[in-house]
C-alpha positions in Angstrom: -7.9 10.1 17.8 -7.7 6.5 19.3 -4.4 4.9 19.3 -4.8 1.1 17.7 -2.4 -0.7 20.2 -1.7 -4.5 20.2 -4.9 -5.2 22.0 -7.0 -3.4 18.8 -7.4 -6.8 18.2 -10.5 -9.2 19.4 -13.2 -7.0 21.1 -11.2 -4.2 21.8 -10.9 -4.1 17.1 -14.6 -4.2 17.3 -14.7 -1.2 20.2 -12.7 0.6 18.1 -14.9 0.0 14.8 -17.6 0.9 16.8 -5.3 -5.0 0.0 -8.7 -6.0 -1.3 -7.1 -5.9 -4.8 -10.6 -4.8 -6.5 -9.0 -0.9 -7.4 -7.6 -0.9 -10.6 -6.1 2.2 -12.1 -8.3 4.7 -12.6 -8.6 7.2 -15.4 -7.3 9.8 -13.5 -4.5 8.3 -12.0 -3.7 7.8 -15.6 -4.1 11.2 -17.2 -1.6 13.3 -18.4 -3.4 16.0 -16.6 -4.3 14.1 -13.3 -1.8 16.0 -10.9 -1.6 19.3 -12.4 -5.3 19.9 -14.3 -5.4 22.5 -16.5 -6.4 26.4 -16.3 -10.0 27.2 -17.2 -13.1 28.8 -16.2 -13.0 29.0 -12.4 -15.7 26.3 -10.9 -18.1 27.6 -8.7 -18.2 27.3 -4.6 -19.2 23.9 -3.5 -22.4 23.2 -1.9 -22.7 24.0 1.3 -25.2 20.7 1.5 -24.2 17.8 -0.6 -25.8 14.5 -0.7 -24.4 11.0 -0.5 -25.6 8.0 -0.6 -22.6 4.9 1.4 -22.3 1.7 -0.3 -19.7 -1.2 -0.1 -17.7 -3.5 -2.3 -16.6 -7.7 -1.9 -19.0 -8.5 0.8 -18.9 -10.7 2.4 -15.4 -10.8 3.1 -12.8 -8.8 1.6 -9.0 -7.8 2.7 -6.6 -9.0 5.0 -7.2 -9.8 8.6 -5.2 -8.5 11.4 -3.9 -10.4 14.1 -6.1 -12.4 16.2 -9.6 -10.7 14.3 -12.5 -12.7 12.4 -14.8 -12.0 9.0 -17.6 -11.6 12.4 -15.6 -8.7 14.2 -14.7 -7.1 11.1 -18.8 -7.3 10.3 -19.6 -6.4 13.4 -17.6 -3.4 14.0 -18.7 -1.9 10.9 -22.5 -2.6 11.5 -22.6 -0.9 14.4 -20.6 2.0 13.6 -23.8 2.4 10.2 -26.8 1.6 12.7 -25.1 4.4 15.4 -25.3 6.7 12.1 -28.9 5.9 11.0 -28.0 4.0 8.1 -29.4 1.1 8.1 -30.8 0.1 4.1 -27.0 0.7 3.2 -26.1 -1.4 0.1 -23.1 -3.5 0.4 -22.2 -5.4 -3.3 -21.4 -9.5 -3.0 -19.5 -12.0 -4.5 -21.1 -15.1 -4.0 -17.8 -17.3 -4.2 -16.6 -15.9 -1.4 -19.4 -17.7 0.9 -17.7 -21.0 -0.3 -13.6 -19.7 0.0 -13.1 -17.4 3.0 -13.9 -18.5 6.4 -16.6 -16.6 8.5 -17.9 -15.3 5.6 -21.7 -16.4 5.5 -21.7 -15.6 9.3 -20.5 -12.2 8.2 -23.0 -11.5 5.5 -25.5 -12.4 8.1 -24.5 -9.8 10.6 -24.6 -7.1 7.8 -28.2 -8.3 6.8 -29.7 -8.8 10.6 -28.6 -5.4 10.4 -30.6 -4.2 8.5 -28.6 -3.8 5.4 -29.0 -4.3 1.7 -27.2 -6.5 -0.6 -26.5 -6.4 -4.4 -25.1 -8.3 -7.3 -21.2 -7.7 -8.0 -21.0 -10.8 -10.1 -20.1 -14.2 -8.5 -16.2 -14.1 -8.8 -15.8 -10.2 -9.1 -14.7 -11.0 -12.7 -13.3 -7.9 -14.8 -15.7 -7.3 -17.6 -12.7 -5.7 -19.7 -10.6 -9.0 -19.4 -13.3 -11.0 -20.6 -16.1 -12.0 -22.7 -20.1 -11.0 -22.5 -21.1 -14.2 -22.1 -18.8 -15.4 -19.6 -19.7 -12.4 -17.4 -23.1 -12.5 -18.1 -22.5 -15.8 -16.8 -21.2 -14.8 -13.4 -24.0 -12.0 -12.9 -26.4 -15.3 -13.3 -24.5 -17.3 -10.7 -24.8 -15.0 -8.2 -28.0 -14.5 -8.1 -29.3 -18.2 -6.5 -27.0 -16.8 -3.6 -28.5 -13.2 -3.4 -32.3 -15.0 -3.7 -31.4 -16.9 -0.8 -29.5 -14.2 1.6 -31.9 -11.0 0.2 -34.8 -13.1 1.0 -37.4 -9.8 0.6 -35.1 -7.3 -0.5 -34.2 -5.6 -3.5 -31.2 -6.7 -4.4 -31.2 -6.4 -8.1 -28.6 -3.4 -8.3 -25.3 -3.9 -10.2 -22.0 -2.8 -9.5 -19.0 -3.2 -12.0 -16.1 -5.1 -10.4 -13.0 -3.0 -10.6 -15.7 -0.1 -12.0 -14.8 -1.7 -15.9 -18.3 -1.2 -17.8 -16.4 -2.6 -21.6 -13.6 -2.0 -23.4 -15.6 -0.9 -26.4 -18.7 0.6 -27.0 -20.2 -2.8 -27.8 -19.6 -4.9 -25.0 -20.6 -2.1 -23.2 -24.1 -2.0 -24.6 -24.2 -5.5 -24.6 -23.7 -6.2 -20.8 -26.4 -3.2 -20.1 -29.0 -4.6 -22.2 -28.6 -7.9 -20.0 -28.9 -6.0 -16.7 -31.9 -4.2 -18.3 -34.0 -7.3 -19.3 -33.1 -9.0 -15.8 -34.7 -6.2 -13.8 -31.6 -4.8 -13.0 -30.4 -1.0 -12.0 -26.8 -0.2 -12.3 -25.1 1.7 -8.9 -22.5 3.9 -10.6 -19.8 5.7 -8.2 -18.9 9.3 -8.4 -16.6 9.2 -4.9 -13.6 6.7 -4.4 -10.6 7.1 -2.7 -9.3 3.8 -2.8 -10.0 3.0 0.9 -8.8 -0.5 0.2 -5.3 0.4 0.0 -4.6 0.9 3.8 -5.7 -2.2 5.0 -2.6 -4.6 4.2 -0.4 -2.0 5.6 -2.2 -1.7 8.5 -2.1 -5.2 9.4 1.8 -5.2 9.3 1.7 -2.1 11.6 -0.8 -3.6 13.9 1.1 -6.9 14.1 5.0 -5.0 14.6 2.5 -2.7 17.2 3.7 0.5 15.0 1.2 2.9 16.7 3.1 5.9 15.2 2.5 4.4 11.6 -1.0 3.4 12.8 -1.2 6.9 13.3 -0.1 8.1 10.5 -2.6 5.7 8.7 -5.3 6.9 10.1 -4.9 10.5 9.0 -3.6 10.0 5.5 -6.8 8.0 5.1 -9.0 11.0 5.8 -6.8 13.6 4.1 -6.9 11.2 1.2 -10.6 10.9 1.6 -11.3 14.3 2.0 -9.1 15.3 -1.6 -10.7 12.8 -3.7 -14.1 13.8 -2.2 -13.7 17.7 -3.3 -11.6 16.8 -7.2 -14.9 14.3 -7.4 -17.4 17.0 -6.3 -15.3 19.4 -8.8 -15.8 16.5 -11.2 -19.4 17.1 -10.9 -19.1 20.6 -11.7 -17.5 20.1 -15.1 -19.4 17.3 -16.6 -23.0 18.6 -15.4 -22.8 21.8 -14.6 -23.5 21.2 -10.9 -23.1 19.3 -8.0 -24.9 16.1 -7.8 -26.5 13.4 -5.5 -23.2 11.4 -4.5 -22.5 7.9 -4.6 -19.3 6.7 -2.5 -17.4 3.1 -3.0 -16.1 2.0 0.6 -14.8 -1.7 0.9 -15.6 -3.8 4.1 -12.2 -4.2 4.7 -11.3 -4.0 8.6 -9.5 -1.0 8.3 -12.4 0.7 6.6 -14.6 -0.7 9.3 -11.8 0.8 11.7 -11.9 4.4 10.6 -15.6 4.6 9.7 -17.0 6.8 12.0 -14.4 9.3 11.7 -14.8 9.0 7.9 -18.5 10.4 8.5 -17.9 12.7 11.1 -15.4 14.4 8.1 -18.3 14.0 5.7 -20.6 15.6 7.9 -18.1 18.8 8.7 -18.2 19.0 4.9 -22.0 19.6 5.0 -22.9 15.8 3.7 -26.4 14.1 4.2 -27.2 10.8 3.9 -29.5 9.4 1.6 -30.3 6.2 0.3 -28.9 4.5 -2.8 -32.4 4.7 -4.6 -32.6 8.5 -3.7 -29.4 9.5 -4.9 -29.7 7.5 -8.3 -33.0 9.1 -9.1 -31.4 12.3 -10.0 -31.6 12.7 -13.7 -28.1 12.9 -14.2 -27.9 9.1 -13.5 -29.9 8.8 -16.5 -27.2 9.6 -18.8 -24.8 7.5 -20.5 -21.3 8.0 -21.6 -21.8 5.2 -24.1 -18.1 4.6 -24.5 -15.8 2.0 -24.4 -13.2 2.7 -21.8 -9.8 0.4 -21.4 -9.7 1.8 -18.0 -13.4 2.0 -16.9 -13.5 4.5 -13.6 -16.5 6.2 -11.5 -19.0 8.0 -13.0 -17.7 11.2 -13.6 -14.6 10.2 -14.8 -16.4 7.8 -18.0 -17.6 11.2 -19.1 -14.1 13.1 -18.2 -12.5 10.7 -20.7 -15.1 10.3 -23.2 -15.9 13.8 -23.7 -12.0 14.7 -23.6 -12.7 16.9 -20.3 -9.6 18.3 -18.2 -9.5 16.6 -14.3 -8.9 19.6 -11.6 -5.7 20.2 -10.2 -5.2 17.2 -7.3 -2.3 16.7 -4.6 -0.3 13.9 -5.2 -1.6 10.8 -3.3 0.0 8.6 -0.7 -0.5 5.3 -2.2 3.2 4.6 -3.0 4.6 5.0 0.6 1.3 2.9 2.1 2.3 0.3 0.0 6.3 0.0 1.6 4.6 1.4 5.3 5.7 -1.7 7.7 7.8 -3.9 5.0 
């Protein structure tokens, strides 16, 4: 493992890449039954060759900086870490407001896309759908787009992803909101892995500025232990609401310390048995064609709408780290 020193930042950040605030509380954090799960019918082995398809949230700038690093390195580093992994066509999700607020950003956005990259529609000002009305989000799906026309030029960027992973509060705002992204051409890029990779990145900035290379450290691997829990409960997930594994979908955030640890996030997803695939591959399974058609206070990933709607018990998970990587380097 690389030790992140004082100089990580600068090139030697974007050698080594070679709190966004958009997680909100999911369902199973929520549970009654999220840390202990419940007896049952023993689940099945995991596939020995899952499929997952990467995509990223709050392009084209999201997270703190550290020290002495740009929106360009942050870009940069994660750009070349995808096109070293074949994986170029990856979809990252924008909010077009942050072109206009956050410095470096449209130079950013441009590195992902010369990149060969893929862009989507994740409303103009990443506004909660649950917090707020149909027509004022409908609104901000609209306002985004004379953005995503001019960036996406030829692409196809008319996929949708839920701020905070909020689809409505009830069942009508739900239906509402999908009937608009229906009749605008749009197709909807639900999640079924997350591990809240967000929630490193402000901590690692204080460690990287005090130059706390044990915490750095100890970052690093909670960040792929995390990962690699939330990837099995999610696959386990899977198991329960369809019967089987399916093609995967996994939220990342182009935060810099995502962008930082993304190579040995897919060299653990590869020791796992994971291929690649596209966005459009993985969403043609006809398991994305099913709808929980629920309102959900809490909205979540895929799997977990139909957890909660159908009343379905979460697996037994170990408790998570998020507590102590929120007071890491106070």
């Amino acid at each position: 493992m690389v030790k992140p020193s004082s100089g990580a930042a600068s090139m030697g950040f974007v050698a080594a890449g070679a709190a966004a605030g958009s997680g909100a509380q999911s369902p199973r954090e929520s549970h009654p039954d999220a840390q202990k799960g419940r007896p049952g019918q023993p689940l099945p082995p995991l596939d020995a060759h899952p499929v997952v398809a990467l995509t990223f949230d709050d392009l084209p700038a999201v997270g703190t900086l550290p020290p002495g690093v740009s929106r360009v390195e942050v870009a940069t580093a994660l750009v070349s870490v995808l096109k070293a992994n074949r994986l170029e066509g990856t979809y990252g999700f924008m909010n077009g407001d942050k072109l206009e607020r956050r410095p470096g950003a449209p130079q950013a956005l441009e590195i992902w896309l010369d990149a060969g990259m893929n862009i989507g529609n994740h409303t103009w000002s990443h506004m909660r759908l649950n917090a707020n009305s149909v027509e004022a989000f409908e609104k901000d799906i609209a306002q985004n787009e004379p953005p995503l026309e001019q960036y996406g030029e030829f692409r196809d960027w008319h996929w949708f992803r839920y701020p905070f992973l909020e689809e409505g509060d009830t069942v009508e705002k739900r239906r509402a909101v999908r009937a608009f992204l229906h009749e605008h051409g749009y197709r909807v890029a639900e999640v079924t892995l997350e591990f809240r990779d967000w929630a490193w990145n402000d901590a690692y900035c204080r460690c990287l500025a005090r130059q706390d290379e044990a915490a750095i450290r100890w970052l690093r691997q909670s960040y792929l232990d995390t990962a690699a829990e939330y990837v099995r409960v999610g696959r386990e997930e899977e198991q329960i609401v369809f019967g089987r594994e399916i093609p995967n979908v996994m939220l990342l955030h182009a935060t810099p310390f995502t962008a930082l640890m993304l190579r040995d996030l897919l060299g653990m997803l590869r020791k796992q048995g994971f291929s690649f695939k596209s966005l459009a591959q993985v969403v043609s399974d006809p398991a994305y064609a099913e709808d929980p058609d629920a309102g959900l206070e809490l909205g979540g990933t895929f799997l977990e709408q139909f957890m909660v709607s159908r009343h379905l018990s979460y697996p037994p998970a170990k408790p998570d780290p998020f507590q102590q990587i929120a007071r890491l380097g106070q």
